[in-house]
C-alpha positions in Angstrom: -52.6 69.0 -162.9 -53.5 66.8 -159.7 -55.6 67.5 -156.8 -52.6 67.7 -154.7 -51.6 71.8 -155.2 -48.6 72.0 -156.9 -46.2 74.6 -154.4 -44.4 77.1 -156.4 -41.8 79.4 -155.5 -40.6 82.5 -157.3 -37.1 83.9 -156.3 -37.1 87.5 -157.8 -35.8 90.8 -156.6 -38.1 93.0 -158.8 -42.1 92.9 -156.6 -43.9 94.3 -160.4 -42.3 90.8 -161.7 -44.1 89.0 -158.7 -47.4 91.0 -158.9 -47.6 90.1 -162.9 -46.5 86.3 -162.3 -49.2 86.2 -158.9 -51.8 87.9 -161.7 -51.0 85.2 -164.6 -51.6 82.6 -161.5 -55.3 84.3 -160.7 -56.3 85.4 -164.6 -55.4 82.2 -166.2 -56.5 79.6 -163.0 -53.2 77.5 -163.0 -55.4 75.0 -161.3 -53.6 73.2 -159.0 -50.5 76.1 -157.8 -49.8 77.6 -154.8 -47.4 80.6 -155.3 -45.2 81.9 -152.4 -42.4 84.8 -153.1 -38.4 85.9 -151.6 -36.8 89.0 -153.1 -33.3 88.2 -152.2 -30.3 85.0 -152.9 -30.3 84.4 -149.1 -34.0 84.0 -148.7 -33.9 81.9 -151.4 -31.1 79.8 -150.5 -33.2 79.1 -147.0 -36.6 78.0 -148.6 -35.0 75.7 -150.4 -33.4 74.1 -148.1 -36.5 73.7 -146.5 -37.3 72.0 -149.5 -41.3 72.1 -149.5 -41.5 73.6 -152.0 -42.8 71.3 -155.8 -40.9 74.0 -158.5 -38.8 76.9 -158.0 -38.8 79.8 -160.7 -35.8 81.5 -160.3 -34.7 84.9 -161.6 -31.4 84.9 -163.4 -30.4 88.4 -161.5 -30.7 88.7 -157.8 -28.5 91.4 -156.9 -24.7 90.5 -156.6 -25.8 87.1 -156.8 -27.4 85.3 -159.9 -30.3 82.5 -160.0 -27.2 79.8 -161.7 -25.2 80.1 -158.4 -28.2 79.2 -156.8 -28.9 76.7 -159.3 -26.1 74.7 -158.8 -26.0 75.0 -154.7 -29.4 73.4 -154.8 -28.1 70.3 -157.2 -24.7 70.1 -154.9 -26.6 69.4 -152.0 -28.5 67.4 -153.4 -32.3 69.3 -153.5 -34.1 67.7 -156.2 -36.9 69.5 -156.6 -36.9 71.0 -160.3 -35.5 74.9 -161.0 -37.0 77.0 -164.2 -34.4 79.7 -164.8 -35.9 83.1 -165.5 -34.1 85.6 -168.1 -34.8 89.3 -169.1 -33.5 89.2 -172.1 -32.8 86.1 -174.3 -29.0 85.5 -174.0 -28.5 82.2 -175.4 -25.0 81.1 -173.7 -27.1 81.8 -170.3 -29.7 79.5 -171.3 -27.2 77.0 -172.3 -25.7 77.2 -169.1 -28.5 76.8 -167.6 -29.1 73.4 -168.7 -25.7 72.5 -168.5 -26.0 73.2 -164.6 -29.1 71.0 -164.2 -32.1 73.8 -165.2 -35.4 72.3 -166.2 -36.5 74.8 -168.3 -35.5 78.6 -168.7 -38.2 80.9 -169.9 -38.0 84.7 -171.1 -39.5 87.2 -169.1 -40.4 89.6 -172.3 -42.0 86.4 -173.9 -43.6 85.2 -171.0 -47.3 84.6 -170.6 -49.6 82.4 -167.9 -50.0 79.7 -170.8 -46.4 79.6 -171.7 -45.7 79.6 -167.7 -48.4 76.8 -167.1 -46.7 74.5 -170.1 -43.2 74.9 -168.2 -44.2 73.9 -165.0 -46.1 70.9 -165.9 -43.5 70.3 -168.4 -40.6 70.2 -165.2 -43.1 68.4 -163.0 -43.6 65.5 -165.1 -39.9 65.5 -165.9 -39.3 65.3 -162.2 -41.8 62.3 -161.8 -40.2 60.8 -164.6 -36.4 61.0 -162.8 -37.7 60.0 -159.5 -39.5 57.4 -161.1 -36.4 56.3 -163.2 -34.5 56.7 -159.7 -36.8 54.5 -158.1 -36.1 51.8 -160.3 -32.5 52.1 -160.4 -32.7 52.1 -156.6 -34.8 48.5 -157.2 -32.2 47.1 -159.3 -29.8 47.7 -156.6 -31.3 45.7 -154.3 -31.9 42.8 -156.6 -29.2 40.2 -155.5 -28.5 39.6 -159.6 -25.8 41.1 -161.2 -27.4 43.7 -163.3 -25.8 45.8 -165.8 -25.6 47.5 -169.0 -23.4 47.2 -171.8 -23.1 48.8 -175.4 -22.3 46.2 -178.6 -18.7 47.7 -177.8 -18.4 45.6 -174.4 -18.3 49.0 -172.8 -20.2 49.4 -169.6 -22.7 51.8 -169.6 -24.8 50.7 -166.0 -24.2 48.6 -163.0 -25.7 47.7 -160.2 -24.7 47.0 -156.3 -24.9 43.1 -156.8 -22.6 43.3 -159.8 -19.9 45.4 -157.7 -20.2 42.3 -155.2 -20.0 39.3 -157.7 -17.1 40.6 -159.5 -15.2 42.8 -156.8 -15.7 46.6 -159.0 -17.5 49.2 -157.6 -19.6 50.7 -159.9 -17.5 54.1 -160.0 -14.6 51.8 -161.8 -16.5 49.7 -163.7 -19.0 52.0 -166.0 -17.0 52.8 -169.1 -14.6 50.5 -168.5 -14.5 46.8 -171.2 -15.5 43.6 -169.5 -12.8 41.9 -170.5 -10.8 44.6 -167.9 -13.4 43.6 -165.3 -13.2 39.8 -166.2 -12.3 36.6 -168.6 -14.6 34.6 -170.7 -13.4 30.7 -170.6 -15.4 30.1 -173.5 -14.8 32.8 -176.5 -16.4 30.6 -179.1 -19.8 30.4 -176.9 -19.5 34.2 -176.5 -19.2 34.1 -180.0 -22.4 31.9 -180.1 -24.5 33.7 -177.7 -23.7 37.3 -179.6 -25.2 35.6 -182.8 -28.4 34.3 -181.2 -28.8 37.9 -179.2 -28.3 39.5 -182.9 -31.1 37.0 -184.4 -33.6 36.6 -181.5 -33.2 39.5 -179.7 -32.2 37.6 -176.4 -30.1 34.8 -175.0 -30.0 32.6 -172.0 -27.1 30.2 -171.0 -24.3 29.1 -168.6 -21.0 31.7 -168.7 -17.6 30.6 -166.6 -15.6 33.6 -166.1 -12.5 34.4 -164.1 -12.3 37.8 -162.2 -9.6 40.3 -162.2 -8.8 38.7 -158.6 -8.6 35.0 -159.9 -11.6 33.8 -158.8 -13.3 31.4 -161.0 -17.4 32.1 -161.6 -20.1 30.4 -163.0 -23.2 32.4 -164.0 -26.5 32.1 -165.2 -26.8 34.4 -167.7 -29.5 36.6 -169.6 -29.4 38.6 -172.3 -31.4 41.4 -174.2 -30.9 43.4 -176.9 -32.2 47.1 -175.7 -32.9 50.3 -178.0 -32.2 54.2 -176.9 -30.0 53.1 -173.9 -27.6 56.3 -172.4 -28.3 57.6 -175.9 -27.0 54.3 -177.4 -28.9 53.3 -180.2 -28.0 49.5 -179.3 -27.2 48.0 -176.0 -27.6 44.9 -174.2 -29.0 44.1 -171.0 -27.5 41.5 -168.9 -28.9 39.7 -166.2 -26.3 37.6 -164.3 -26.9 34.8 -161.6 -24.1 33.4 -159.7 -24.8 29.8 -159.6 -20.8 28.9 -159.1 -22.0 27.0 -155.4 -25.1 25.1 -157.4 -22.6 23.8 -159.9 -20.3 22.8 -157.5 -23.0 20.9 -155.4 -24.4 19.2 -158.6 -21.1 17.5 -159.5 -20.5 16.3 -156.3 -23.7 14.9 -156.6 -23.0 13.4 -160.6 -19.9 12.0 -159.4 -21.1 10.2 -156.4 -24.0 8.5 -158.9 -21.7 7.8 -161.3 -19.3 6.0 -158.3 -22.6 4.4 -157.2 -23.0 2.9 -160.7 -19.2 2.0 -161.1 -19.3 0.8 -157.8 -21.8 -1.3 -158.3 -21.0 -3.2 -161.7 -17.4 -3.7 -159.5 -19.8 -5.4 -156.8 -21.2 -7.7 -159.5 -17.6 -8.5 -161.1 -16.0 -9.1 -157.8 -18.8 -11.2 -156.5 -18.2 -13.6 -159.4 -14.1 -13.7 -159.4 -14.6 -14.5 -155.2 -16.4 -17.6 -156.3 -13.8 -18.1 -158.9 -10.5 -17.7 -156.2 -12.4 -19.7 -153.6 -11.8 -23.3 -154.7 -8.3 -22.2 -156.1 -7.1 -21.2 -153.1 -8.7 -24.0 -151.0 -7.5 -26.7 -153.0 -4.4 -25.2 -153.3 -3.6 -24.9 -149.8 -5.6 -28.4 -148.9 -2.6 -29.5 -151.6 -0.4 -28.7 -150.1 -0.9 -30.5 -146.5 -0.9 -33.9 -148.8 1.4 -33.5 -151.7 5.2 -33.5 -150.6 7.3 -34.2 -153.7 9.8 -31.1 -155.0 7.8 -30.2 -158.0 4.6 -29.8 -155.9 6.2 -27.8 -153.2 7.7 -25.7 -155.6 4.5 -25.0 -157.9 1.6 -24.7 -154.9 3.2 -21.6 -153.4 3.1 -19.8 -156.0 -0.2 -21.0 -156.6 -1.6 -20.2 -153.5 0.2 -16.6 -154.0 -1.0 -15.6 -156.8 -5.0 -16.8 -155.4 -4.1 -14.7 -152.8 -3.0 -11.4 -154.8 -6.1 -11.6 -157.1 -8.3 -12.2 -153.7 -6.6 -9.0 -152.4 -7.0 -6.8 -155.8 -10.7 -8.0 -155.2 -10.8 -7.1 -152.1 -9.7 -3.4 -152.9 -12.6 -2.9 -155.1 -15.2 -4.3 -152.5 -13.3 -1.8 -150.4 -14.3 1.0 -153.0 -18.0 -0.1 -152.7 -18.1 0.3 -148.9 -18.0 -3.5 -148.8 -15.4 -4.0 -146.5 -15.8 -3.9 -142.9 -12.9 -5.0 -140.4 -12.5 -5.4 -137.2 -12.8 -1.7 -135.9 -11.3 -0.4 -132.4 -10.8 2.5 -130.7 -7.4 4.0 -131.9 -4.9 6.9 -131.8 -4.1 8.0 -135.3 -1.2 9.7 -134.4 0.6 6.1 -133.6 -0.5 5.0 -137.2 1.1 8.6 -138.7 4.8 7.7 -137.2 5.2 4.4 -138.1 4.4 5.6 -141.4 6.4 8.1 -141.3 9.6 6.2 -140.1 8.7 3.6 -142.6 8.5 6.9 -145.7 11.5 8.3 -144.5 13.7 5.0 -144.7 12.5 3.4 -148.2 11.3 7.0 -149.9 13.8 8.9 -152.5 16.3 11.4 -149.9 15.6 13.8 -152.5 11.9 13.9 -150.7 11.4 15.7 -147.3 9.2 14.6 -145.2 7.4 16.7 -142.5 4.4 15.9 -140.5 2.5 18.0 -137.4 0.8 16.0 -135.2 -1.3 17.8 -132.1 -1.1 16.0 -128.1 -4.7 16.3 -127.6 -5.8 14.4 -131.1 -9.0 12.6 -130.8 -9.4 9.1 -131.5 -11.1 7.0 -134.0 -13.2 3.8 -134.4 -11.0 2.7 -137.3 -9.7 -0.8 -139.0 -5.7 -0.3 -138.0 -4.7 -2.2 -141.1 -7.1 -0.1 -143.4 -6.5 3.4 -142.4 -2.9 2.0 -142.7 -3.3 1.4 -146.1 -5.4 4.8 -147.0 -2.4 6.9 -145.2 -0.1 4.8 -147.3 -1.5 4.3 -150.0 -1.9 8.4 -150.3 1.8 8.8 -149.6 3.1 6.4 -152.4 1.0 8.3 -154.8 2.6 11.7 -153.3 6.1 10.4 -153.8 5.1 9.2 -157.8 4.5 12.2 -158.2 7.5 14.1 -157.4 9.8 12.2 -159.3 12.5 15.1 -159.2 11.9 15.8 -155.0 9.8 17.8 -153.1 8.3 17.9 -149.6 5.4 15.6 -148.1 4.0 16.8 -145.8 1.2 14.9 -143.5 -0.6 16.3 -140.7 -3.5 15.6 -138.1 -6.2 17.6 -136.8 -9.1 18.2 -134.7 -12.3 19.6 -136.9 -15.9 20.7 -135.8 -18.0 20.4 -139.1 -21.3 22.9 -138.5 -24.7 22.9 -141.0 -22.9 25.9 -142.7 -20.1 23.3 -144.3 -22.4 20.3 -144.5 -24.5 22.9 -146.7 -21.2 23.1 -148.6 -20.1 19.3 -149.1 -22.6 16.4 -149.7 -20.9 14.2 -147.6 -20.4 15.6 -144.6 -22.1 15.3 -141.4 -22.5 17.9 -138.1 -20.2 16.5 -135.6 -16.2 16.4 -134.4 -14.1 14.6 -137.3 -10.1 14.5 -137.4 -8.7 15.7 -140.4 -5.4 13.8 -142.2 -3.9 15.5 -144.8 -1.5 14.3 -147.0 -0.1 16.9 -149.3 3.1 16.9 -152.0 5.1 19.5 -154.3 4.0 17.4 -157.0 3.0 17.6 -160.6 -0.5 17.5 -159.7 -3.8 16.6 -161.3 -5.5 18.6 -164.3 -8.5 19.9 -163.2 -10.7 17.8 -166.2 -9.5 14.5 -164.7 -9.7 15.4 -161.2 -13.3 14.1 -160.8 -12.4 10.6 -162.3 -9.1 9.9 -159.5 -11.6 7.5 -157.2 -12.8 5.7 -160.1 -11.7 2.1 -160.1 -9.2 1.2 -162.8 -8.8 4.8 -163.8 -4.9 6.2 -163.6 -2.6 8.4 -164.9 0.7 6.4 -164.4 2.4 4.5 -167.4 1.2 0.9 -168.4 2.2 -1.4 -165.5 3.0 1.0 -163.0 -0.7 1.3 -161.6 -3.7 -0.7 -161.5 -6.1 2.3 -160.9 -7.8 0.8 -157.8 -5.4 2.8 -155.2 -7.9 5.8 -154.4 -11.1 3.8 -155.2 -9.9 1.9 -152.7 -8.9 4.7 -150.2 -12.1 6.2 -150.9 -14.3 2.8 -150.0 -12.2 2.3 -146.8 -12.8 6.2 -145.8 -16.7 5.9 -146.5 -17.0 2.6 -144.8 -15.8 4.5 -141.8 -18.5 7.0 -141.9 -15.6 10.0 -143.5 -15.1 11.7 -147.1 -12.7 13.0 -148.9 -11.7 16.5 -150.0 -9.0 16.6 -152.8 -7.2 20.2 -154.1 -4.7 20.1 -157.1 -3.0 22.8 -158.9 -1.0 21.3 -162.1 3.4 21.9 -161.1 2.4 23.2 -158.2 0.9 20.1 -156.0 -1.7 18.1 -154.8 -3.5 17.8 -151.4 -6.1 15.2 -150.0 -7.9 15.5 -147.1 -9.3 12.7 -145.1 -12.2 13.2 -142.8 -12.7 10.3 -140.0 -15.9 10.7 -137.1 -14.3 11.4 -133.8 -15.0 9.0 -130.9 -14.4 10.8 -127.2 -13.4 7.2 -125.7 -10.1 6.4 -125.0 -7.8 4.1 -127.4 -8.0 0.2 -126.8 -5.1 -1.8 -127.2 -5.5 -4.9 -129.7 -5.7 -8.5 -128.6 -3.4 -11.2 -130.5 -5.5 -13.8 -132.3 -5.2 -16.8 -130.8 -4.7 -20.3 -132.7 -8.2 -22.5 -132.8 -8.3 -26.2 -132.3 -9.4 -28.7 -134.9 -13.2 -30.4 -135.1 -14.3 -33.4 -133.0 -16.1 -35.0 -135.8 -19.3 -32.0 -135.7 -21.5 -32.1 -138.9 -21.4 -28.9 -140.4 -24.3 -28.3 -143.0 -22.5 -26.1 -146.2 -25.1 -24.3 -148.3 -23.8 -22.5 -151.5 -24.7 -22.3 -154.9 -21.1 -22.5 -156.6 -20.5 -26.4 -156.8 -16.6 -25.7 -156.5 -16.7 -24.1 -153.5 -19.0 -26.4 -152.3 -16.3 -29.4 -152.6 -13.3 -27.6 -151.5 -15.2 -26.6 -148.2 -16.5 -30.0 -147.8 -13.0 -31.5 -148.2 -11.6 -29.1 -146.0 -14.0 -29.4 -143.0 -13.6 -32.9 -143.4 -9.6 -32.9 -143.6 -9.7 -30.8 -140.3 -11.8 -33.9 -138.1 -15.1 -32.3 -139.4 -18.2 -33.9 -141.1 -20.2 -32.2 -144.1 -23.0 -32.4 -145.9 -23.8 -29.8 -149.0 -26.5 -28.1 -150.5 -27.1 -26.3 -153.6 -29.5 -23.8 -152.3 -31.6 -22.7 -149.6 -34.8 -25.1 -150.4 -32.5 -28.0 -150.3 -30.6 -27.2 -147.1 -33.9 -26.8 -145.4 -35.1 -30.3 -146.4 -31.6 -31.1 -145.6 -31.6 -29.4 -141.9 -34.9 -30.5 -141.0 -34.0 -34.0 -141.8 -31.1 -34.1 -139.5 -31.6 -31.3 -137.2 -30.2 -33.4 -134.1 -27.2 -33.9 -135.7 -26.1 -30.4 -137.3 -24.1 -28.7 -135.4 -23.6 -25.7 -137.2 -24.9 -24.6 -140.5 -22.4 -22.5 -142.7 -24.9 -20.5 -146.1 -24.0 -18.6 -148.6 -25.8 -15.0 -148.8 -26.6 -14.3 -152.8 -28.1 -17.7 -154.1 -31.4 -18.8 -156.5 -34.6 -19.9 -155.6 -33.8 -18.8 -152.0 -31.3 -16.0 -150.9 -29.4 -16.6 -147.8 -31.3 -14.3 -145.4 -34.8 -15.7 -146.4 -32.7 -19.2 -145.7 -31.4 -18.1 -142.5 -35.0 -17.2 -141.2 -36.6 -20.7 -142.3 -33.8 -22.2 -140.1 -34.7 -20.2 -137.0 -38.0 -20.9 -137.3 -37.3 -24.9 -136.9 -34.6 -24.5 -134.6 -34.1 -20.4 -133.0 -31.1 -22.1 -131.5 -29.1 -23.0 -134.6 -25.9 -21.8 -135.1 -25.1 -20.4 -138.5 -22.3 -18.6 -140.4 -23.2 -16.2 -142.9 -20.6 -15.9 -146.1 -20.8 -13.7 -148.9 -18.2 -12.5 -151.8 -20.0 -8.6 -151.0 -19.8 -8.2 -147.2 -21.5 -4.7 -147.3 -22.2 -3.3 -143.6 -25.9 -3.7 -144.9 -26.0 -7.4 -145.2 -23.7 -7.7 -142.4 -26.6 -5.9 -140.0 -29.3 -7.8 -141.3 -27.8 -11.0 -140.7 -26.4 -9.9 -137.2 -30.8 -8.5 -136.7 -31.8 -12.4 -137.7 -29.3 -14.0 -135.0 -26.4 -15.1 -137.5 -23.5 -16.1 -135.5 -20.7 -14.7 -137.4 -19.9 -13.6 -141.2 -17.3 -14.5 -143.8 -16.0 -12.7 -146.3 -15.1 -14.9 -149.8 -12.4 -15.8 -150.6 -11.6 -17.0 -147.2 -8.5 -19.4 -146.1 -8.9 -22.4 -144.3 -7.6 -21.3 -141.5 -10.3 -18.4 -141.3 -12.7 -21.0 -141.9 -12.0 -23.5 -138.7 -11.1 -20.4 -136.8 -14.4 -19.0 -137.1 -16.4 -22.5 -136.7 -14.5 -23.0 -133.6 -15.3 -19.5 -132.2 -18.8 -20.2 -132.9 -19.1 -23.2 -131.4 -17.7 -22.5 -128.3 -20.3 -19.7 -127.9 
């Protein structure tokens, strides 16, 4: 046996049995046991409970008691220690309920020898190493935080463990001999179909699962298969090793849709870059025009000239917005203000057949905001909550106060730690199918009917949102509604109230030194400045208006240079110029006024920044606010 003694003790009312066993102990040297005796049940009944004892041999007949009574008190509470059941004479329902009670072994007393009694008790103590062993492991498998379990090729459960009873809400109790499919849903039958074929061939199988529990939650797992042999008697069964990686997959397409906006975003960049240079002129000439032409036909064509400059200038604007390229004039500002003119301005030109209800707090927080943007996201939000109740239903917008902790940023890729306020903007709607609900910020992406949308609406609420450091959280159910949720930094400061713009005087001759590569927007700049009691002078790029500047530096007032040109990009320009002149005054203008660009040039002592396409009035309003600094 081992070297630690093996403690035996023999429950029998008859002293000549004990003397023989005690003899078989010392005749044959069953190394290794240590054999203590009790003539009575109640004896008995208290040495095991004292349970220091490796084996018991029990005698079937102790008195008015019997050794099975004893038997199965030991198992009820739970004393594991292993029981061979001692008979007189071989009565074979006895030993069968023996073993049906939990009995190790049963032994004979007219057969019974010290060989015979050795075999037994090493036979019941490995048997009880084996079970502890087996317990041991079962004990390890509940700790592991995978969903473990066991299943025959019926889909009947067979074992499961205490990670399995949390990822799927069944206690174990419930769930062994139960189906799956009562515990949860597959999404995918034909890759269960799939993954039973590759089990049957390889033995094993590893792949993704979405399932739905009995509760409705949705799941994705991680999951692991392997064919078994001998399992709970089964001569089949598979082996299932499930991680719950529902939170990972979540995270990962928040992070494949922000790459794929990031790649959207910028081919928009490059498109609307090119169409700015294109609506420049247009609209320059076409307003310069229309100070000089006065017959009926001309005032009759330019406005809608210049109107229709101006709407493709806007669309373009809306996708620069989507690519964070945007950035207005930002004060400190009371969103609740913003909510009720929207509000009044829903309830007056929305369908009656809509109700509108919105909850603002008194002790909302402000926001460094663009009013006229976070107009349009509000707006913009609403219009596409009232398209989508075309029968009625209730809008509903509200305002809140939110502390984000590490706990959500861990949660959502865009969020930050700090005090945001919440808007949401929810409807009664149709609402979005969840396979398209990833694509809704893309530009040029909608749902609506030809004509009715040009797919730029959210990209653009999502640009203007980002630009002012917030994200977006978006929830749909298909008939039942949709609701997004708009996060905006918090400021503490109190609300400023905007100044009106005042009207700028015209030039007094100044020579303004116009850098851009485009030669149309070159000329309509030129002949505007110079319409306006300016002077100009034009170069190409930034080697020629260095030649240019350094040739008549006393003259140049101000120099006005386009950002993204050849040869020599604006900043490396606007550097070159400081270092001949660190008092030169120069406007920075670019068709992609990204808040990057914008800093840079603001780090190298640019005086102010326009955004393409610009009017002329935007143009002689920002010379003349730079040369009166």
């Amino acid at each position: 046996m081992q070297n630690i003694p093996i403690r035996v003790l023999l429950v029998d009312d008859d002293e000549d049995d004990y003397i023989l066993t005690r003899d078989w102990f010392g005749e044959f040297q069953v190394t290794g046991c240590e054999l203590e005796w009790v003539d009575n049940f109640q004896a008995a009944r208290e040495a095991i409970a004292l349970s220091k004892h490796d084996i018991y041999l029990v005698d079937y007949r102790l008195g008015e008691h019997n050794g099975l009574e004893l038997l199965r008190e030991a198992l009820n509470k739970g004393y594991l220690a292993p029981i061979i059941l001692l008979t007189g004479l071989g009565d074979r329902d006895i030993d069968i309920e023996a073993m049906k009670a939990g009995a190790a072994d049963y032994l004979e007393k007219s057969q019974l020898n010290a060989p015979l009694l050795e075999r037994s008790i090493r036979y019941a103590i490995e048997r009880k190493q084996t079970q502890q062993k087996i317990s041991e492991q079962a004990a390890l498998l509940d700790v592991a935080t995978d969903a473990i379990f066991v299943r025959d090729l019926d889909n009947k459960i067979l074992f499961w463990n205490k990670a399995a009873e949390r990822l799927y809400d069944c206690l174990a109790n419930h769930a062994i001999g139960k189906q799956t499919s009562d515990i949860w849903q597959e999404k995918s039958l034909l890759k269960l179909q799939e993954a039973l074929k590759a089990l049957v061939t390889n033995g094993s199988w590893e792949g993704e699962l979405t399932q739905i529990t009995k509760s409705g939650k949705n799941i994705t797992v991680e999951s692991r298969w392997t064919l078994v042999h001998d399992f709970n008697k089964k001569s089949q069964s598979i082996l299932v090793v499930n991680t719950d990686i529902t939170q990972k997959k979540l995270l990962e397409a928040q992070f494949l849709r922000a790459q794929r906006l990031e790649s959207i975003g910028t081919l928009a960049s490059g498109i609307a870059h090119d169409l700015n240079n294109v609506l420049a002129p247009i609209l320059m000439t076409a307003q310069l025009l229309e100070t000089q032409l006065h017959d009926e036909r001309s005032k009759r064509l330019l406005p809608i000239l210049i109107t229709n400059a101006k709407r493709g200038a806007n669309l373009v604007k809306q996708v620069l917005s989507f690519t964070r390229g945007i950035e207005g004039d930002r004060t400190l500002m009371q969103l609740k203000h913003l909510i009720r003119e929207i509000e009044q301005v829903v309830k007056e030109t929305f369908p009656k057949s809509i109700e509108v209800n919105t909850l603002l707090p008194q002790n909302l927080w402000t926001v460094s905001g663009d009013a006229t943007q976070l107009h349009q996201v509000i707006m913009n939000l609403c219009v596409n909550a009232r398209d989508a109740m075309p029968d009625g239903g209730t809008l509903r917008i509200t305002a809140e106060n939110f502390l984000i902790d590490e706990n959500y940023v861990r949660m959502n890729l865009d969020a930050r730690v700090g005090s945001y306020i919440v808007i949401t903007v929810a409807d009664t709607g149709i609402g979005i199918p969840q396979e398209i609900l990833d694509r809704i910020f893309e530009p040029f992406f909608t749902t609506k009917e030809l004509g009715k949308g040009t797919g730029l609406g959210l990209s653009t609420v999502l640009g203007i949102v980002k630009s002012h450091g917030g994200f977006i959280n978006v929830s749909s159910e298909v008939s039942r509604g949709s609701q997004f949720q708009v996060y905006l930094p918090a400021q503490e400061s109190r609300e400023t109230i905007d100044r009106e713009e005042v009207e700028l005087p015209k030039g007094n001759g100044e020579l303004i030194l116009v850098v851009d590569d485009e030669d149309s927007i070159r000329d309509i700049t030129k002949i505007s400045l110079e319409s306006h009691n300016y002077q100009a002078i034009t170069a190409c790029d930034g080697i020629e208006a260095i030649a240019l500047y350094a040739e008549y530096r006393d003259k140049i007032s101000l120099v006005l240079t386009d950002m993204a040109m050849p040869s020599m990009d604006g900043l490396t320009t606007i550097r070159t110029l400081k270092k001949i002149n660190p008092a030169v005054k120069i406007i920075a203008v670019s068709g992609l006024a990204s808040t990057d660009k914008i800093n840079a040039a603001n780090d190298i002592g640019i005086k102010a920044f326009l955004s393409k396409p610009f009017t002329a009035k935007q143009l002689l309003q920002t010379i003349s606010t730079v040369s009166m600094n």
